[in-house]
C-alpha positions in Angstrom: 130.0 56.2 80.8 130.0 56.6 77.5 129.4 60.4 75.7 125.8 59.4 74.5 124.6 58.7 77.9 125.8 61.9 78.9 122.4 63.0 81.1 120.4 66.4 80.3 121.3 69.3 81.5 118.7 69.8 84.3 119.0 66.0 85.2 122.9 66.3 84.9 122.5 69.2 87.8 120.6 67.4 90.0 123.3 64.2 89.6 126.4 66.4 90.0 125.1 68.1 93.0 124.4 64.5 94.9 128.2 63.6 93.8 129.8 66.8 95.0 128.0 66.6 98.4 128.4 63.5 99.1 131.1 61.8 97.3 133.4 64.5 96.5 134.7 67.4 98.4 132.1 70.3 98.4 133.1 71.9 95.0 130.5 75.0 95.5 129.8 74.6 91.5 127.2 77.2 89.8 124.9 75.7 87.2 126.2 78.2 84.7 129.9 76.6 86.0 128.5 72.8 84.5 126.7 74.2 81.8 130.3 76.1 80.7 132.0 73.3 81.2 130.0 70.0 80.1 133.3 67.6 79.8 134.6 69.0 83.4 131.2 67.5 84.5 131.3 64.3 82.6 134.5 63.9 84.2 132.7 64.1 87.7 130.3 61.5 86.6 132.7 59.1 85.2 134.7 60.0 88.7 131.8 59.1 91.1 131.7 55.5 89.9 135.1 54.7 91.3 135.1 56.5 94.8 132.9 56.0 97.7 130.9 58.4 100.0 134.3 59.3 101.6 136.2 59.8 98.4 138.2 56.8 98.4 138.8 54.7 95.6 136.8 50.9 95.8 140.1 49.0 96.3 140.7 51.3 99.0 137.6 51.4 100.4 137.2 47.6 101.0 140.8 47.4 101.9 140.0 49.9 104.5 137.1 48.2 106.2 139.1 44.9 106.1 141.7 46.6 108.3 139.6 48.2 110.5 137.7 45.0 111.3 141.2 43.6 112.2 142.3 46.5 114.5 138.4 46.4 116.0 139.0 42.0 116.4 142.4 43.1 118.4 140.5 45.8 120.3 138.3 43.7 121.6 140.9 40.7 122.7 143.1 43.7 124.1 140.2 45.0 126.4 139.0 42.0 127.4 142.6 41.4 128.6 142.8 44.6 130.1 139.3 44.3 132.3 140.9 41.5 133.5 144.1 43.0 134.2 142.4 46.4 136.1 139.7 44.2 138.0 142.2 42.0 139.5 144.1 44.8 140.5 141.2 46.3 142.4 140.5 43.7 143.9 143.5 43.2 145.5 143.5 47.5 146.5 140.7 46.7 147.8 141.5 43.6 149.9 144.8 45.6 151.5 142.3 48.7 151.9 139.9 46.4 153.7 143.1 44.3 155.6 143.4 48.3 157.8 140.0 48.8 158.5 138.9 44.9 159.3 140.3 42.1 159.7 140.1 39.6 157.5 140.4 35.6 157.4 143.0 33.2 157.0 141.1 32.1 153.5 140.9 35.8 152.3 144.8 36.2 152.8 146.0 33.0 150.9 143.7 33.8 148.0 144.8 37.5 147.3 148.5 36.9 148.6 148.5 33.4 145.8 146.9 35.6 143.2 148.8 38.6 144.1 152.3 36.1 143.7 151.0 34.6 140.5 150.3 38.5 139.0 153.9 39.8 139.9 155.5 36.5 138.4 153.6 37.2 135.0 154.3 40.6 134.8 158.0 40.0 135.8 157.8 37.2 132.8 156.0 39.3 130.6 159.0 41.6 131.3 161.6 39.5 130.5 160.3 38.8 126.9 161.0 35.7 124.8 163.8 33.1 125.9 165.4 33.4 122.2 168.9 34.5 121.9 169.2 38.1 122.5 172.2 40.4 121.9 171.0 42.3 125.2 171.6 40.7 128.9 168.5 39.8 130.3 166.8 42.0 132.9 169.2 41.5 136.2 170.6 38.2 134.8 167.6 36.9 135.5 165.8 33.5 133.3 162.4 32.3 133.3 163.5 29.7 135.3 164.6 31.5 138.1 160.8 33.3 138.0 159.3 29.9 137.9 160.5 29.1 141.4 158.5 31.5 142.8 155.1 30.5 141.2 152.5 29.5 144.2 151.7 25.8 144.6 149.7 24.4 141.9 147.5 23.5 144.5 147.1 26.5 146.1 147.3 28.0 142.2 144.2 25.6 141.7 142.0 26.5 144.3 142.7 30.3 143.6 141.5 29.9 140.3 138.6 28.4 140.9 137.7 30.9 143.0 139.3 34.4 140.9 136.4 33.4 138.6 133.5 34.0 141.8 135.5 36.9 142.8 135.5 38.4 138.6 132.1 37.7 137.9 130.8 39.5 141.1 133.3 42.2 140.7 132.0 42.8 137.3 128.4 42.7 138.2 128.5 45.7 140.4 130.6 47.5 137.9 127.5 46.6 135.6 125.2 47.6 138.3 126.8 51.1 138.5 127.0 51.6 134.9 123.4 51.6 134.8 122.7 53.4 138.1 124.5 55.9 136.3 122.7 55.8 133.2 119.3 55.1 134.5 119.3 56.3 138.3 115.9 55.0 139.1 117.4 51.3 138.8 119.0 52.2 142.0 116.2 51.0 143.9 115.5 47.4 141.9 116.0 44.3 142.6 118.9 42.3 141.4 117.0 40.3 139.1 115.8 43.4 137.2 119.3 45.2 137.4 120.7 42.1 135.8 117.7 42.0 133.0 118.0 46.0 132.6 122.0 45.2 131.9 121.6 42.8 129.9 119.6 45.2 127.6 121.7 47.9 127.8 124.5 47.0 125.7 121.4 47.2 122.5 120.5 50.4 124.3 123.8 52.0 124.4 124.5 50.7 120.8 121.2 52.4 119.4 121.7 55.5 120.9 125.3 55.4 119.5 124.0 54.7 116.4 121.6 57.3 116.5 124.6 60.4 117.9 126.3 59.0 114.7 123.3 59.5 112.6 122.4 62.7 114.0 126.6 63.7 113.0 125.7 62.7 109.4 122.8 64.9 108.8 124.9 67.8 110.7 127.8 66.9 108.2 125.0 67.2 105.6 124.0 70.0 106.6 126.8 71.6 107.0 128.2 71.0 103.3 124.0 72.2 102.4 125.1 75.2 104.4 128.7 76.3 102.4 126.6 75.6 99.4 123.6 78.2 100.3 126.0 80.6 102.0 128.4 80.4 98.4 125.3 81.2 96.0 124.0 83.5 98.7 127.3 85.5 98.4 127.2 85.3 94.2 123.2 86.6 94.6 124.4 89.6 96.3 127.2 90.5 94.2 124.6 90.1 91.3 122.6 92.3 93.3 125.0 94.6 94.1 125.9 95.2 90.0 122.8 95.4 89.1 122.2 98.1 91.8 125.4 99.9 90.6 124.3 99.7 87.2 120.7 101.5 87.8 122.6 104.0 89.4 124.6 105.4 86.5 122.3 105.1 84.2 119.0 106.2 85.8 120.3 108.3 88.1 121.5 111.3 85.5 118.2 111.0 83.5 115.7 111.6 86.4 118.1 113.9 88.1 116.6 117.2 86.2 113.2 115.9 86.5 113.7 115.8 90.0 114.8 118.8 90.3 111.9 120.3 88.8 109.6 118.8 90.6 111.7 120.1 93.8 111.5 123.8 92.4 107.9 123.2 92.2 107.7 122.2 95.4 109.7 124.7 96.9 107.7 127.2 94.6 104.0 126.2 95.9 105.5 126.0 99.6 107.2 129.7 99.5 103.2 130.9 98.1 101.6 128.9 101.3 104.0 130.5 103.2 103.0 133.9 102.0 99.5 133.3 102.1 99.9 131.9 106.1 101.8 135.1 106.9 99.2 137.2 105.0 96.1 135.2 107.0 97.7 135.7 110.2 98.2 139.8 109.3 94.4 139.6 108.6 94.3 137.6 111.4 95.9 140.2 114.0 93.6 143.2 112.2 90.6 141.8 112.5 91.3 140.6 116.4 92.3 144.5 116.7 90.2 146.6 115.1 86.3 145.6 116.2 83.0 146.5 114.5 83.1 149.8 116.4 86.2 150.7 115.7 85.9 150.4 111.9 82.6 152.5 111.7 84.2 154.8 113.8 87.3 155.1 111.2 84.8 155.1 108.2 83.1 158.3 109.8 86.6 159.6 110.4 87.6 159.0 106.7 84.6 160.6 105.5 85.2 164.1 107.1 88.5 163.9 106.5 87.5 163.4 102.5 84.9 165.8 103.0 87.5 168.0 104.2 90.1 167.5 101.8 87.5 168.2 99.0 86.3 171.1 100.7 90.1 172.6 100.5 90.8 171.3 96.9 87.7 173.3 96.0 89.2 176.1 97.9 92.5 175.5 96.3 91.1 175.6 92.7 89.3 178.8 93.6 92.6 180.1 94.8 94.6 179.0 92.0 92.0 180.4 89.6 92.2 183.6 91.5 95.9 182.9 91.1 95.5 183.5 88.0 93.6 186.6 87.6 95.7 188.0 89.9 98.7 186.8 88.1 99.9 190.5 86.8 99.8 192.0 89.8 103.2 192.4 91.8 103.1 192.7 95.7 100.0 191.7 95.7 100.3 188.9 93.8 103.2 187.7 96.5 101.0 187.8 99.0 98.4 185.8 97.8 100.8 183.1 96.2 101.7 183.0 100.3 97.8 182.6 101.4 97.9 179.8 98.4 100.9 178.1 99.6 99.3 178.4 103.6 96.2 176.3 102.0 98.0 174.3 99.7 100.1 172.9 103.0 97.1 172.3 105.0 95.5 170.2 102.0 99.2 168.0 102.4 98.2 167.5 105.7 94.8 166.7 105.8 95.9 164.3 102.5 98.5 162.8 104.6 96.4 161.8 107.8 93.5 160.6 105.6 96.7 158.1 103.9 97.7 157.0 107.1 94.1 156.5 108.0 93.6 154.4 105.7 96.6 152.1 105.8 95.3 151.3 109.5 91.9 150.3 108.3 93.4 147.7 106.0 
């Protein structure tokens, strides 16, 4: 790609973030990252056109799929060898199991002892590997030849044959048959012709759902990567968050810290007054559930004698003091009436004092 076709940077985004999820290992790249770094992301462009979906380079890629379409090729031949292999081997645990509980015919015995013969002799050969010159002795001095004597008849090797292909195909149909019992029980109870037309279907079955499991891994694989991504800008959002946060802190906090304060004494202020004014109504409260209409006229008649009263004696005391006066240049006599004013002026007291306390019970 050439540095004029280098794509906008909105398009550019939305391109770099295919290639990094799904051709390049999750790279958990910020736009402001590309933006920074414009010739970082042309290289990823320029990088996306040699590598596949699994990161591999083209050469390797096709490479790759050549040599796993070998090693499936060989799979295949290997299990189809293998089947063989463990279904003639069952058949003949199950002819030895059968031999103890039944008996069985003459026919039945020549075929699985002949194929049983023929079996050992090609493992045995198998064994003994190629007849080239070898540096090692062969296994118990033993030669091909010497296996090739004990090979069955050819005409018993023949008939056995002939039939080891019944005695396969049936084996392999009930195998079949309990494949798909145990995929689909109700198939248990169907005929053989529809077992047979349900098996032959269920290779495509077993295939699409395989494909599908492999689908479903892809999107979860997706997902996953869509998932690091989110959960990496989710972490830089917070820590964003978390400094801007910090940042209102010290420099807001300090300003509105006296204003708040204020506002608190105020608060405080109006709800020591409501406080007052509570305890005062509930004084006025407790008076007025004491003292009854009764009561107070009875106290008003009281405070008006005693008034009366005290007026009557200041009168009396002004005439005394006047007298007092008069009197003034006289000696004994003038004791004794300073006495007679002192006896009055301590009865006024009095009569002042309980008119006081009076009236601080009325209120």
């Amino acid at each position: 790609m050439a540095s004029g076709d280098f794509c906008s940077p909105g398009e550019g985004m939305e391109i770099l973030q295919q290639v990094c999820s799904k051709q390049l290992p999750p790279c958990n790249l910020s736009k402001e990252d590309l933006l920074q770094n414009p010739y970082f992301s042309k290289l990823l462009l320029n990088l996306s056109q040699h590598v596949d979906e699994s990161g591999l380079s083209l050469t390797l890629a096709k490479e790759q799929a050549q040599a796993w379409k070998e090693v499936r090729l060989h799979k295949t031949t290997w299990l189809r060898s293998e089947i063989l292999h463990r279904v003639i081997q069952e058949l003949l645990v199950d002819y030895y199991v059968k031999m103890q509980d039944t008996n069985v015919t003459s026919e039945d015995k020549k075929f699985h002892e002949t194929l049983e013969q023929r079996l050992l002799v090609t493992e045995l050969m198998r064994l003994l590997g190629p007849s080239q010159e070898r540096e090692i002795p062969p296994l118990l001095g033993m030669e091909k030849a010497d296996l090739l004597e004990l090979m069955p008849l050819s005409e018993d090797f023949v008939w056995m044959r002939a039939r080891l292909q019944q005695e396969i195909e049936e084996q392999l149909k009930k195998k079949c048959f309990t494949l798909l019992c145990y995929y689909d029980p109700n198939s248990d109870a169907d005929s053989e012709t529809v077992k047979a037309a349900k098996v032959w279907k269920l290779a495509e079955v077993l295939v699409g759902e395989q494909q599908q499991c492999q689908d479903a891994k892809s999107q979860q694989k997706e997902q996953m990567l869509l998932l690091e991504k989110k959960s990496a800008t989710y972490s830089q959002v917070l820590l964003r968050c978390l400094t801007l946060l910090q940042r209102l802190l010290q420099e807001h906090r300090l300003k509105t810290q006296s204003e708040l304060d204020r506002i608190n004494a105020q608060y405080l202020e109006v709800k020591c007054s409501a406080m007052i004014l509570k305890l005062r109504m509930e004084e006025l409260k407790i008076l007025s559930d004491t003292y009854t209409v009764e009561k107070v006229e009875v106290h008003r008649l009281i405070r008006d004698r005693l008034e009366g009263a005290i007026h009557l004696q200041e009168q009396d005391m002004e005439k005394s003091r006047q007298v007092l006066n008069s009197y003034e240049v006289l000696g004994e006599e003038f004791d004794r009436l300073v006495k007679e004013y002192t006896v009055l002026k301590q009865a006024t007291e009095n009569k002042r004092w309980a008119l006081l306390e009076f009236n601080k019970a009325y209120r």
